[in-house]
mmJSON file of the N, C-alpha and C atoms, coordinates in Angstrom:
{"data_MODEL":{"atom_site":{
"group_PDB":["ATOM","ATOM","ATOM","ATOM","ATOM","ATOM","ATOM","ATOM","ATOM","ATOM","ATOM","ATOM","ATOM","ATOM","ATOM","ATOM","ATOM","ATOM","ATOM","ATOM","ATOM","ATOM","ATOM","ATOM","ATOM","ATOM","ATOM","ATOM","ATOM","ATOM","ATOM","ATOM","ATOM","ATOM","ATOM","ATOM","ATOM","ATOM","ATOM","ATOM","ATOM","ATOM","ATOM","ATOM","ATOM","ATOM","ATOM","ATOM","ATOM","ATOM","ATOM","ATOM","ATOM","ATOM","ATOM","ATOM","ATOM","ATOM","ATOM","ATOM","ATOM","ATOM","ATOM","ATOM","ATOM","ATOM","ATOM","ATOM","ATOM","ATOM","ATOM","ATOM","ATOM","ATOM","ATOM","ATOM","ATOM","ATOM","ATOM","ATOM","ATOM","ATOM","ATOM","ATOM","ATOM","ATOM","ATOM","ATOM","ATOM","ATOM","ATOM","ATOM","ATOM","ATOM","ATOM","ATOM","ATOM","ATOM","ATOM","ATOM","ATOM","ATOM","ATOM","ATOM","ATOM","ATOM","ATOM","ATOM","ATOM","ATOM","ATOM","ATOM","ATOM","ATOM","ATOM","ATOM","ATOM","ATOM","ATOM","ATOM","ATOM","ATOM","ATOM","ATOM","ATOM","ATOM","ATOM","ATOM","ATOM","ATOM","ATOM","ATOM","ATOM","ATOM","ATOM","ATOM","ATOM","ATOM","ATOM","ATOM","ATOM","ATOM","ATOM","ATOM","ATOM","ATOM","ATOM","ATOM","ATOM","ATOM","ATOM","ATOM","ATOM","ATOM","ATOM","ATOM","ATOM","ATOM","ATOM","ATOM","ATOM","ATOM","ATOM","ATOM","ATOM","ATOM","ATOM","ATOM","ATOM","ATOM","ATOM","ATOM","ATOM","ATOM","ATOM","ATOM","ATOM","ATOM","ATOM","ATOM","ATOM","ATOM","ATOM","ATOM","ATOM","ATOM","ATOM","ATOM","ATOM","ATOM","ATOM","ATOM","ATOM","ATOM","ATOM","ATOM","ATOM","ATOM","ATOM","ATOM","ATOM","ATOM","ATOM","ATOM","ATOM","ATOM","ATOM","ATOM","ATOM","ATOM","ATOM","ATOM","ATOM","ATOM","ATOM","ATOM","ATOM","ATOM","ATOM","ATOM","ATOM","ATOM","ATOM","ATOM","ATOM","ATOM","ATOM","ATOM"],
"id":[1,2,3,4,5,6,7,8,9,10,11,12,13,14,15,16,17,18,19,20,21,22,23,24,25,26,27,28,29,30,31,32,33,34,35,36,37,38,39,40,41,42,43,44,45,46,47,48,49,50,51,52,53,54,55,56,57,58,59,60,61,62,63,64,65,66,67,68,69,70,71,72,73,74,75,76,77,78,79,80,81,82,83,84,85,86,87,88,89,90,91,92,93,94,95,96,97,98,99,100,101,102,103,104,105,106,107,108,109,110,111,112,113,114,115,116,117,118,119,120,121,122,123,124,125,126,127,128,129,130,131,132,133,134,135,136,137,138,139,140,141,142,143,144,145,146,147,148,149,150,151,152,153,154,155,156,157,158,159,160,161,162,163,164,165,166,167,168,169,170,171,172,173,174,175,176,177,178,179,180,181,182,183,184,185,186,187,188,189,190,191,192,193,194,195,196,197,198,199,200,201,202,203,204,205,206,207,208,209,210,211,212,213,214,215,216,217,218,219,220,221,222,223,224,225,226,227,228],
"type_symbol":["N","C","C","N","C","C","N","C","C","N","C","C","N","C","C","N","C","C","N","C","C","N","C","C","N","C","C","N","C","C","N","C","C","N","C","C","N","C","C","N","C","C","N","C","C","N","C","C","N","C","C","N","C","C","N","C","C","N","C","C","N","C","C","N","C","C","N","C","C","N","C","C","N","C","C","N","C","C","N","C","C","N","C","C","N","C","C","N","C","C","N","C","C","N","C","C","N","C","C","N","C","C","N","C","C","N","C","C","N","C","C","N","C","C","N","C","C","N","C","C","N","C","C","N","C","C","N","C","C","N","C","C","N","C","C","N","C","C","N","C","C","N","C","C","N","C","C","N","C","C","N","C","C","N","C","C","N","C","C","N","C","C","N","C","C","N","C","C","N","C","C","N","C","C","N","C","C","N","C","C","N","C","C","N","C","C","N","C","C","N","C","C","N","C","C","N","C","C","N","C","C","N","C","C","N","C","C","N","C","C","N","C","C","N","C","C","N","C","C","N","C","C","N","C","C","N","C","C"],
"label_atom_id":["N","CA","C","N","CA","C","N","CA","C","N","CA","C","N","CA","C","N","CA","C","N","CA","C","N","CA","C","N","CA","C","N","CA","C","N","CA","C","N","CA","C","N","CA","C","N","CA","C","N","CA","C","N","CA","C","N","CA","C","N","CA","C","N","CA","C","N","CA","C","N","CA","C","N","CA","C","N","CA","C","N","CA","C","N","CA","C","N","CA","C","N","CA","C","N","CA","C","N","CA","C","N","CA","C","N","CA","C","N","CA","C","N","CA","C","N","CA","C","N","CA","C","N","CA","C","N","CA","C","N","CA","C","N","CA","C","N","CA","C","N","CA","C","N","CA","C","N","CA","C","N","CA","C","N","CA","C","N","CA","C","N","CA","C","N","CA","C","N","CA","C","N","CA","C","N","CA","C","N","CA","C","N","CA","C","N","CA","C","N","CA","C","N","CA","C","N","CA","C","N","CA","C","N","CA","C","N","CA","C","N","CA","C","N","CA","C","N","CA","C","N","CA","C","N","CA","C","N","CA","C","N","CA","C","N","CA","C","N","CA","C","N","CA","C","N","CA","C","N","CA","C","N","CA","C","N","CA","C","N","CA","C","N","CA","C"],
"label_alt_id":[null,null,null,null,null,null,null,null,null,null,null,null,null,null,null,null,null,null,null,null,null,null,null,null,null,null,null,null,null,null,null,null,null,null,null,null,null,null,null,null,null,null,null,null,null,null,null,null,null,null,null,null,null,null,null,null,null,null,null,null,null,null,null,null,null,null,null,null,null,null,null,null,null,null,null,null,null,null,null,null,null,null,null,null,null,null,null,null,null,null,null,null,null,null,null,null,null,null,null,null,null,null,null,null,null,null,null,null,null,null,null,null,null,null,null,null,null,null,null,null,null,null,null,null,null,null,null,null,null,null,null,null,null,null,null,null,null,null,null,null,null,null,null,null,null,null,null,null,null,null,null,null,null,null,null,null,null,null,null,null,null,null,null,null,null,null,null,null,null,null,null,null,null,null,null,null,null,null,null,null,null,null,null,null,null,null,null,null,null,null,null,null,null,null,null,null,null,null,null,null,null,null,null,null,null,null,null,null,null,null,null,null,null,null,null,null,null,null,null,null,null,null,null,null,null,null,null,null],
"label_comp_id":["UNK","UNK","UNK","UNK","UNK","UNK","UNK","UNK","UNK","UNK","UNK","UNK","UNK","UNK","UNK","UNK","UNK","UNK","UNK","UNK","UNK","UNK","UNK","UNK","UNK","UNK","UNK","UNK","UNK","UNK","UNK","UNK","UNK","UNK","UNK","UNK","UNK","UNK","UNK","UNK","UNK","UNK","UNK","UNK","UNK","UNK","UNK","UNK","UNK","UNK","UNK","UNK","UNK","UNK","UNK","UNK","UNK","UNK","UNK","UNK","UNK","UNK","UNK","UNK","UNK","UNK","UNK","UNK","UNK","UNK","UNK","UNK","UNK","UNK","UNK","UNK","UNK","UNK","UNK","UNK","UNK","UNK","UNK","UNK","UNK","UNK","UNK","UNK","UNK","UNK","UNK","UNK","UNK","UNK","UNK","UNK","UNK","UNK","UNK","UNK","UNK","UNK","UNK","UNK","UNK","UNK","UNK","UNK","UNK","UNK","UNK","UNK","UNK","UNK","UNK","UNK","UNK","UNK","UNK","UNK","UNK","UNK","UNK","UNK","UNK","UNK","UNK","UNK","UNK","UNK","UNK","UNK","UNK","UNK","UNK","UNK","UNK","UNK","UNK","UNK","UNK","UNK","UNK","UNK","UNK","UNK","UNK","UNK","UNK","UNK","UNK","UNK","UNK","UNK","UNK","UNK","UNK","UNK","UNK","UNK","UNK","UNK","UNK","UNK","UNK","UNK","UNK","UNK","UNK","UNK","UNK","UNK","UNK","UNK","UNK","UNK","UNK","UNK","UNK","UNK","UNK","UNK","UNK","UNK","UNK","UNK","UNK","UNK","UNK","UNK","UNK","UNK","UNK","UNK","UNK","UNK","UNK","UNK","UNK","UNK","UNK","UNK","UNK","UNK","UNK","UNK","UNK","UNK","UNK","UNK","UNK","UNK","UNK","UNK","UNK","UNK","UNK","UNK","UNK","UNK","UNK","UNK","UNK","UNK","UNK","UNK","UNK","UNK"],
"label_asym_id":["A","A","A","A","A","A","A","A","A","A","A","A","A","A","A","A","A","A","A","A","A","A","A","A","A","A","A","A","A","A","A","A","A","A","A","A","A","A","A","A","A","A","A","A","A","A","A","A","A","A","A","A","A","A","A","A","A","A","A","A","A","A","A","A","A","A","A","A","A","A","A","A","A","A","A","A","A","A","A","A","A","A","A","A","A","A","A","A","A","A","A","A","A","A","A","A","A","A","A","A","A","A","A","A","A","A","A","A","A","A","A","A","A","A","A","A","A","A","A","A","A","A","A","A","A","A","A","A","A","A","A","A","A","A","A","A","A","A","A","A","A","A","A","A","A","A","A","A","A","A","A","A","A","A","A","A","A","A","A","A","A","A","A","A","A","A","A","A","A","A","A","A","A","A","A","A","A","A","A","A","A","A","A","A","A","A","A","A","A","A","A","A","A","A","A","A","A","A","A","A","A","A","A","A","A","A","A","A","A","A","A","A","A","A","A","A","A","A","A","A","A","A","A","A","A","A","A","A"],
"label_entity_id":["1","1","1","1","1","1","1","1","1","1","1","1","1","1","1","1","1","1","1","1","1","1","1","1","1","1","1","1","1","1","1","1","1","1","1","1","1","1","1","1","1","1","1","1","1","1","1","1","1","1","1","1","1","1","1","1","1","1","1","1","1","1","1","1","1","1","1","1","1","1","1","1","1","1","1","1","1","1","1","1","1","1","1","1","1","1","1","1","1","1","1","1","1","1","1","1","1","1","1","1","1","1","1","1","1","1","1","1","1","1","1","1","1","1","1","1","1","1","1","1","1","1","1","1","1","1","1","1","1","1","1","1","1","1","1","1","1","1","1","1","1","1","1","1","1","1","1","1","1","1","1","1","1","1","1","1","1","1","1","1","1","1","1","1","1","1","1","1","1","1","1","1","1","1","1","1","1","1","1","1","1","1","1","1","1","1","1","1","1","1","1","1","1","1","1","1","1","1","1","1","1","1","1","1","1","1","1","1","1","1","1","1","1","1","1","1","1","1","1","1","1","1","1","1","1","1","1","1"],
"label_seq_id":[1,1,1,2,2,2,3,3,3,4,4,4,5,5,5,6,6,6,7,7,7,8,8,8,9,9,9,10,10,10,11,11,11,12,12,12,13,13,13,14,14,14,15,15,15,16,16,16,17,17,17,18,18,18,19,19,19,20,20,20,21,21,21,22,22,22,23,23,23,24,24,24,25,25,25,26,26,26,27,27,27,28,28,28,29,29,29,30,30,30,31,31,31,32,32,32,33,33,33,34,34,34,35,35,35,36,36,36,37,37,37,38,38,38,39,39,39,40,40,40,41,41,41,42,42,42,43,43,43,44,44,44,45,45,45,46,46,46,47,47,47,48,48,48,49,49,49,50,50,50,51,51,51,52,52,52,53,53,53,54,54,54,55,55,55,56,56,56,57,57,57,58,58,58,59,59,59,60,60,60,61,61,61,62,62,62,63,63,63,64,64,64,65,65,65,66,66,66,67,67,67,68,68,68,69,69,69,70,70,70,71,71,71,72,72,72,73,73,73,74,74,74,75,75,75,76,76,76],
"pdbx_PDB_ins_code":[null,null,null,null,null,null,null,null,null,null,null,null,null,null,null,null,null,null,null,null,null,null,null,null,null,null,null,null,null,null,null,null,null,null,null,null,null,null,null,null,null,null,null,null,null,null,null,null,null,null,null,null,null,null,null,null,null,null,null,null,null,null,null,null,null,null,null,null,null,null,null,null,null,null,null,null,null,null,null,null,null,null,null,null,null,null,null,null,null,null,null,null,null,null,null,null,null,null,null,null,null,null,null,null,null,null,null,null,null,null,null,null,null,null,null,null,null,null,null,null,null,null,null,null,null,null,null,null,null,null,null,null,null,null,null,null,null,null,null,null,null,null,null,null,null,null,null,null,null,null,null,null,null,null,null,null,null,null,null,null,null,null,null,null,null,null,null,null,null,null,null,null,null,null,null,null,null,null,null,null,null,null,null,null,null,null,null,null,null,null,null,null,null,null,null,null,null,null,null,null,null,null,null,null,null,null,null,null,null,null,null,null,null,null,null,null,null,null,null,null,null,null,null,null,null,null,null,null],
"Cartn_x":[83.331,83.381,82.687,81.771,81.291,81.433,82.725,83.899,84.377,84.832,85.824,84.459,83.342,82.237,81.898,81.859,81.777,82.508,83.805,85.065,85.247,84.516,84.729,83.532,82.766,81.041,81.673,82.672,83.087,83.996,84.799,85.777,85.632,84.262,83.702,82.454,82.091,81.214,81.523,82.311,83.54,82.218,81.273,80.852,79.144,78.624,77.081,77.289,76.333,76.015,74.413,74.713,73.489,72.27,71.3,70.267,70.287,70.639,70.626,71.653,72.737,73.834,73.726,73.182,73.068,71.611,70.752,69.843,70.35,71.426,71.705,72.375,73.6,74.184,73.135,72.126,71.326,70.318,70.44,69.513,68.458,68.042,67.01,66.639,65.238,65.254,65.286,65.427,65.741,64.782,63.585,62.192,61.939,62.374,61.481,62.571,63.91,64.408,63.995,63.469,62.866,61.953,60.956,59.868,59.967,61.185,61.533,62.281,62.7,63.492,62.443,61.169,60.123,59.176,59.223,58.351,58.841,60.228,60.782,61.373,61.172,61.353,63.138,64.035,65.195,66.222,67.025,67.64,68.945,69.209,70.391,70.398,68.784,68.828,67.715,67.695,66.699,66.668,65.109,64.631,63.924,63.914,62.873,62.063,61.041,60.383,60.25,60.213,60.349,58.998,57.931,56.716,56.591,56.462,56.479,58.329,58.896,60.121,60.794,61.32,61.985,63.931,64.439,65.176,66.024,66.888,67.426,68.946,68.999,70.709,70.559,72.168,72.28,73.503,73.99,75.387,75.516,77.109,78.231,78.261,78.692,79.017,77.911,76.36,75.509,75.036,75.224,74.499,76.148,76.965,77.823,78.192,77.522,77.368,76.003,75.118,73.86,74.186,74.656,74.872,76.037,77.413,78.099,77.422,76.947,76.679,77.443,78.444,79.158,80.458,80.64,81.742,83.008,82.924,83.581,84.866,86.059,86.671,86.221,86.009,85.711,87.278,86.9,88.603,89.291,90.81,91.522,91.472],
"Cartn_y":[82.633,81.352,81.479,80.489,80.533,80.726,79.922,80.127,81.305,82.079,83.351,84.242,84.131,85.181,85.188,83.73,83.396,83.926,83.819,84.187,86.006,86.629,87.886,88.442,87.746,87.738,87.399,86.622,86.05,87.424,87.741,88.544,90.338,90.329,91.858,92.175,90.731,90.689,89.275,89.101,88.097,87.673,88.43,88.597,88.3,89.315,88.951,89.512,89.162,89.334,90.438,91.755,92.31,91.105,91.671,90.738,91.011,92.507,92.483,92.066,92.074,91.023,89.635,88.777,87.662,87.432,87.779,87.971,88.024,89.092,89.183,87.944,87.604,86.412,85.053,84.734,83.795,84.182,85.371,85.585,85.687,86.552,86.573,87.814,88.557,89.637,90.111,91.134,90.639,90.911,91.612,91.485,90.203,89.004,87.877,87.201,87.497,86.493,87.264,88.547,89.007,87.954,87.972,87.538,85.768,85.239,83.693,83.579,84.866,84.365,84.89,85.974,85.873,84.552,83.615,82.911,81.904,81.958,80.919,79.635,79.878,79.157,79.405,80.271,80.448,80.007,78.857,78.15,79.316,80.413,80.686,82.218,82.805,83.964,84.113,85.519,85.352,86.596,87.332,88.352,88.941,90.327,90.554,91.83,91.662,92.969,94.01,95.349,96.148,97.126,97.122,97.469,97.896,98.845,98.509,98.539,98.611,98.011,96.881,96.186,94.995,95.19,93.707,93.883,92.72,92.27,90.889,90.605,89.258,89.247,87.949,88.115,86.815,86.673,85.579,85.083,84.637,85.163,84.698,83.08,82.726,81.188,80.524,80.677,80.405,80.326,80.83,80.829,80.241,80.118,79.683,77.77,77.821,76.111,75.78,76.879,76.1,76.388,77.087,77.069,75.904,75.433,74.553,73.344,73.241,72.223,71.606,72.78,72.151,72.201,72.213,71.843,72.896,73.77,75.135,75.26,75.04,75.48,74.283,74.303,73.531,71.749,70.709,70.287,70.742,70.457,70.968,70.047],
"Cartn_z":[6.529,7.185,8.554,9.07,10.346,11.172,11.433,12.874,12.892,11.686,11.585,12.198,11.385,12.447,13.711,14.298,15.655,16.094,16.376,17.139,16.869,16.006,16.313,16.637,17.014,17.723,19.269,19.467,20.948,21.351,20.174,20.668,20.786,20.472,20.254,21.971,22.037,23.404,24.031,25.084,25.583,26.861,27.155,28.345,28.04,27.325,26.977,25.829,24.742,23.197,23.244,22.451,22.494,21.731,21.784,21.073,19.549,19.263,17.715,17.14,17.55,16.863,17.064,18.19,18.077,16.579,16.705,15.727,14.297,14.346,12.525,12.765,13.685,13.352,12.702,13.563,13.776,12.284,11.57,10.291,10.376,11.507,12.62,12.488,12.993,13.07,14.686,15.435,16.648,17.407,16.675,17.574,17.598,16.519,16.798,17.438,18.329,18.694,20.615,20.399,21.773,22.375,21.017,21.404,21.556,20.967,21.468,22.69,23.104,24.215,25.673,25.308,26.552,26.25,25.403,25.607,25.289,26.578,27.244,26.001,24.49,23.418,23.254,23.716,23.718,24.834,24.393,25.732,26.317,25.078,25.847,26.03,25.925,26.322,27.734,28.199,29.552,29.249,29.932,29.674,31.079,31.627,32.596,32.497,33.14,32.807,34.964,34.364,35.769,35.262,35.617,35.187,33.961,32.816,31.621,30.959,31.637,30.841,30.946,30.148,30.192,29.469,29.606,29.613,29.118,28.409,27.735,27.429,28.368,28.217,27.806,26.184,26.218,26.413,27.473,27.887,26.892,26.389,25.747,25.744,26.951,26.968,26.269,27.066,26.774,25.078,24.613,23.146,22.388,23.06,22.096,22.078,23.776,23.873,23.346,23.016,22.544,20.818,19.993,19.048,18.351,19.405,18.758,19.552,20.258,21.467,21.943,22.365,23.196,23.201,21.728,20.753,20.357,21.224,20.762,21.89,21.255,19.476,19.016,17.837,16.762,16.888,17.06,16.933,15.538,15.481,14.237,13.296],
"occupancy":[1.0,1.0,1.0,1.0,1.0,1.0,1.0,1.0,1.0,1.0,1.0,1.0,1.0,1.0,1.0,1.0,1.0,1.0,1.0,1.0,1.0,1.0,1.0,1.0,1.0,1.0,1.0,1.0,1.0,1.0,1.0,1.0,1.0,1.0,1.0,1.0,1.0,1.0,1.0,1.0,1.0,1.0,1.0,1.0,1.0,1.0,1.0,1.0,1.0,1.0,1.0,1.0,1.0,1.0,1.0,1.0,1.0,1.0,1.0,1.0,1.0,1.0,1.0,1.0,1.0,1.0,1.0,1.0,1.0,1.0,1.0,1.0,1.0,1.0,1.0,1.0,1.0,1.0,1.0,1.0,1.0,1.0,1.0,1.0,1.0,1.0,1.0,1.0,1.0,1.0,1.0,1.0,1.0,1.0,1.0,1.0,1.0,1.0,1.0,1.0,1.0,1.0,1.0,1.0,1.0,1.0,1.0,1.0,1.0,1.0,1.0,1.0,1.0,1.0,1.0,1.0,1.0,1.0,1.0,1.0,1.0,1.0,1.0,1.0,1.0,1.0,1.0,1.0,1.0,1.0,1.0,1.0,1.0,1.0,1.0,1.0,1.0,1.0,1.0,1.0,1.0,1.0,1.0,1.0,1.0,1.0,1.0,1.0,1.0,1.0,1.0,1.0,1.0,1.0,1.0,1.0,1.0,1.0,1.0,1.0,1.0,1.0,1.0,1.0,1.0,1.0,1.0,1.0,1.0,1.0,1.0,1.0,1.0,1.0,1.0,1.0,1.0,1.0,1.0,1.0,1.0,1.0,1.0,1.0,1.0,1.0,1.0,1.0,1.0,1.0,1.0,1.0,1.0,1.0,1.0,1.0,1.0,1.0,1.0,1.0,1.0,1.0,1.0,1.0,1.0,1.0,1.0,1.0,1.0,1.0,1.0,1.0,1.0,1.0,1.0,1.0,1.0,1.0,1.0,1.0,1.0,1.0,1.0,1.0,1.0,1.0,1.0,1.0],
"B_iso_or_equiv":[0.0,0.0,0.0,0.0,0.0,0.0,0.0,0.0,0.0,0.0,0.0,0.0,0.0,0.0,0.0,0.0,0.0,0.0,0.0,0.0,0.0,0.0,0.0,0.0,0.0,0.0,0.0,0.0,0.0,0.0,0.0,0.0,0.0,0.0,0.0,0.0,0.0,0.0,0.0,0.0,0.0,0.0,0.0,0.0,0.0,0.0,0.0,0.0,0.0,0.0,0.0,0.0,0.0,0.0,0.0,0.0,0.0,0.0,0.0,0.0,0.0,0.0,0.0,0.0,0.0,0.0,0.0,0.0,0.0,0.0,0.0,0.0,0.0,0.0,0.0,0.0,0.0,0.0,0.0,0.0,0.0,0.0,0.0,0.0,0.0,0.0,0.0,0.0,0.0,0.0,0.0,0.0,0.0,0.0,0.0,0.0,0.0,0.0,0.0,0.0,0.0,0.0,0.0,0.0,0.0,0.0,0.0,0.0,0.0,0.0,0.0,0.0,0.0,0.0,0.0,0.0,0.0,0.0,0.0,0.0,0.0,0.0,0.0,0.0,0.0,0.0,0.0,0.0,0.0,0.0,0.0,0.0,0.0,0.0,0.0,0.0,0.0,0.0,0.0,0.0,0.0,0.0,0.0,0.0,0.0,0.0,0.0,0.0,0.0,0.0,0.0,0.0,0.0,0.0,0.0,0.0,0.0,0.0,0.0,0.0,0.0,0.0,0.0,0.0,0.0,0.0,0.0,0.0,0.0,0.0,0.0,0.0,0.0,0.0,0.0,0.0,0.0,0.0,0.0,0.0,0.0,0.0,0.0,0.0,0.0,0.0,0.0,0.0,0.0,0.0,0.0,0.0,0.0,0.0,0.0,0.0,0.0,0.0,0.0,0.0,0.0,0.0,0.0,0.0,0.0,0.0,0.0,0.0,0.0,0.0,0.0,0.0,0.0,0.0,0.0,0.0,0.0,0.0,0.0,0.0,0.0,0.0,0.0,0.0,0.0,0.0,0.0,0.0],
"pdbx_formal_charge":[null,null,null,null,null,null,null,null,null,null,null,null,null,null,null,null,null,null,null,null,null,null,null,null,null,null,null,null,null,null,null,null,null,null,null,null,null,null,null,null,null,null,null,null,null,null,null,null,null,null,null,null,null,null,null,null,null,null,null,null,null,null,null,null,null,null,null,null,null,null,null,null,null,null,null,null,null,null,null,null,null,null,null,null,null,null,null,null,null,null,null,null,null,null,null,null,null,null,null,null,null,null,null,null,null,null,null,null,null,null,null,null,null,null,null,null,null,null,null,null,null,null,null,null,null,null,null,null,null,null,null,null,null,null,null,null,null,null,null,null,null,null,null,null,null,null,null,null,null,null,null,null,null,null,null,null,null,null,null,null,null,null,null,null,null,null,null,null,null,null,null,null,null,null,null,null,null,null,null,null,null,null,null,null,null,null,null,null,null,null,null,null,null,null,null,null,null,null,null,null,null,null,null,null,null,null,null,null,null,null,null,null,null,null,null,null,null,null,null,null,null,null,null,null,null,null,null,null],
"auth_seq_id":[1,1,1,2,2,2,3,3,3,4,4,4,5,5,5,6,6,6,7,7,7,8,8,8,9,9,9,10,10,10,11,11,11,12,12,12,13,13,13,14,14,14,15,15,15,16,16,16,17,17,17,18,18,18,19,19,19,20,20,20,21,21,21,22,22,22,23,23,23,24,24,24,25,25,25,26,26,26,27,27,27,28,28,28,29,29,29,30,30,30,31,31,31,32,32,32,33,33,33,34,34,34,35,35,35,36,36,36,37,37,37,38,38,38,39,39,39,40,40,40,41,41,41,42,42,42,43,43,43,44,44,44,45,45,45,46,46,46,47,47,47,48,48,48,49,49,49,50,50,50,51,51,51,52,52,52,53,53,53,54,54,54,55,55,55,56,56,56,57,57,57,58,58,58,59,59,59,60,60,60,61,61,61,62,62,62,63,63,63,64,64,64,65,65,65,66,66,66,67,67,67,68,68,68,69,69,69,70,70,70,71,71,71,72,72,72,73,73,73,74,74,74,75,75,75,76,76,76],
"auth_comp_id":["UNK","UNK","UNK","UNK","UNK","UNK","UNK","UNK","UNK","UNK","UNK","UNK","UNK","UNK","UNK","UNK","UNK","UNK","UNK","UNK","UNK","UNK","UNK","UNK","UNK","UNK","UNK","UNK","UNK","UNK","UNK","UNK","UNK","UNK","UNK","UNK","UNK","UNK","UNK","UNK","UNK","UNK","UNK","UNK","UNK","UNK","UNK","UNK","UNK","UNK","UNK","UNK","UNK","UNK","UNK","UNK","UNK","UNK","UNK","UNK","UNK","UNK","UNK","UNK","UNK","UNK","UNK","UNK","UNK","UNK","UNK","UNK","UNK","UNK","UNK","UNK","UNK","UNK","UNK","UNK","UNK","UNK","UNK","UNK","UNK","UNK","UNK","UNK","UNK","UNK","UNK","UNK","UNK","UNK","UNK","UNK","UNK","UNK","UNK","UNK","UNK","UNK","UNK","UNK","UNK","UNK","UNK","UNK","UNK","UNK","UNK","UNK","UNK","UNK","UNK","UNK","UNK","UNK","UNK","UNK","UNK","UNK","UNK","UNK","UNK","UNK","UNK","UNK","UNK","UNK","UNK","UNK","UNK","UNK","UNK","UNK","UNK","UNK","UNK","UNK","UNK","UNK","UNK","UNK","UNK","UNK","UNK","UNK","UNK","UNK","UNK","UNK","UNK","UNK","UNK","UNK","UNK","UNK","UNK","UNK","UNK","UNK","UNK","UNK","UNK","UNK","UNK","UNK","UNK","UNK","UNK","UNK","UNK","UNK","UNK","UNK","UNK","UNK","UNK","UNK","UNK","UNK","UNK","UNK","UNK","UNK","UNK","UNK","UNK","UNK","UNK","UNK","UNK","UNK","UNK","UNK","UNK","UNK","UNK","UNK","UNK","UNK","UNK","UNK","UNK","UNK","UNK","UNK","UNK","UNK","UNK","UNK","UNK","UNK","UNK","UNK","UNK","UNK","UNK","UNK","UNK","UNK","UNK","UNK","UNK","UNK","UNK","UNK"],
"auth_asym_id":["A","A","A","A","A","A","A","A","A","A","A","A","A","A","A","A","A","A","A","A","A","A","A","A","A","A","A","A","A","A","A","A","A","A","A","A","A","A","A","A","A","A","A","A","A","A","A","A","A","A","A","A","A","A","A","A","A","A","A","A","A","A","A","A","A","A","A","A","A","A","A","A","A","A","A","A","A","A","A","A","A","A","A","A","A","A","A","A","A","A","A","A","A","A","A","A","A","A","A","A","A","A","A","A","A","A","A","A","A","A","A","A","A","A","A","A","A","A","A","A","A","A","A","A","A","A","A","A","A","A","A","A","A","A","A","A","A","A","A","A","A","A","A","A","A","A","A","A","A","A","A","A","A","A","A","A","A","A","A","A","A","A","A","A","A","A","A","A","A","A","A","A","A","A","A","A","A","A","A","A","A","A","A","A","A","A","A","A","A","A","A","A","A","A","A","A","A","A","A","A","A","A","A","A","A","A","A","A","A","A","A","A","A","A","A","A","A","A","A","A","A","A","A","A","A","A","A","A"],
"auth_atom_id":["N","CA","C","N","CA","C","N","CA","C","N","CA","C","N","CA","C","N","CA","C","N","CA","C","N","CA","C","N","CA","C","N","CA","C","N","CA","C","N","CA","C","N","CA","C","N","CA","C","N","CA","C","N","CA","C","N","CA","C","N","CA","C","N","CA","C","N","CA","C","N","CA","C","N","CA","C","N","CA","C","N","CA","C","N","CA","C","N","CA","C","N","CA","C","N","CA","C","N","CA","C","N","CA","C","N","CA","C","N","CA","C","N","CA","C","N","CA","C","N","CA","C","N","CA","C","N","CA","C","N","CA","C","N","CA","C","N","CA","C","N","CA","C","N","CA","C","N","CA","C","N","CA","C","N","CA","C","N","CA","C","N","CA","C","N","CA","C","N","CA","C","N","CA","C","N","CA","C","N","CA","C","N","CA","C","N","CA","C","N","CA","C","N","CA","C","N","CA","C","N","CA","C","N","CA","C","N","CA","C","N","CA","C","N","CA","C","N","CA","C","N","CA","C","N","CA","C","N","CA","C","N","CA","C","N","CA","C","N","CA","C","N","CA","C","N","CA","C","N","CA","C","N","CA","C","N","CA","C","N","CA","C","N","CA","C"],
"pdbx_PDB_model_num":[1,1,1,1,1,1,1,1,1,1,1,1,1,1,1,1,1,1,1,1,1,1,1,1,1,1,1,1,1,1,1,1,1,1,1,1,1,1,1,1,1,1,1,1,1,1,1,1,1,1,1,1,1,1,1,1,1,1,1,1,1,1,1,1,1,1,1,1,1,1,1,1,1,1,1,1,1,1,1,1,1,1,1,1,1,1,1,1,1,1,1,1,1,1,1,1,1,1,1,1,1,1,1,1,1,1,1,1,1,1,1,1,1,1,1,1,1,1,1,1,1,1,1,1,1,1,1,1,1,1,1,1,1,1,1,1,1,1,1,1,1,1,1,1,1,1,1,1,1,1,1,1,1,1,1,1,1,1,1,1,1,1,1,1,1,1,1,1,1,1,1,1,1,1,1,1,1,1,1,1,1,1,1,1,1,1,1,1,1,1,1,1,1,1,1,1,1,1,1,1,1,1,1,1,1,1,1,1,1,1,1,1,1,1,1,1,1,1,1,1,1,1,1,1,1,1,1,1]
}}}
């Protein structure tokens, strides 16, 4: 069930979500959700680079108000 994965996606990273678990969640691979979230195409991740390394966080809150919009908990 969706919610039952969400909520142990919320309850495993309460704080920020690595990129490869938001990715498998999303059925994603997570180079291509890298490459949507440097080219600014991802509302709820942010990325930076420190001469050739970079670096990518996605807030918890963030991807979970852009995934329910808004809507999370679900009403009963």
């Amino acid at each position: 069930m969706p919610n039952d994965q969400l909520k142990e996606l919320i309850d495993r990273h309460p704080i920020y979500i690595p990129v490869s678990e938001a990715a498998a969640f999303l059925h994603m691979g997570p180079e291509a959700l890298r490459a949507s979230i440097d080219q600014s195409r991802c509302p709820f991740g942010f990325s930076w680079r420190l001469g050739e390394r970079s670096g990518y966080k996605i807030p918890t809150i963030a991807f979970i108000s852009w995934l329910t919009k808004g809507a999370y908990p679900p009403p009963a």
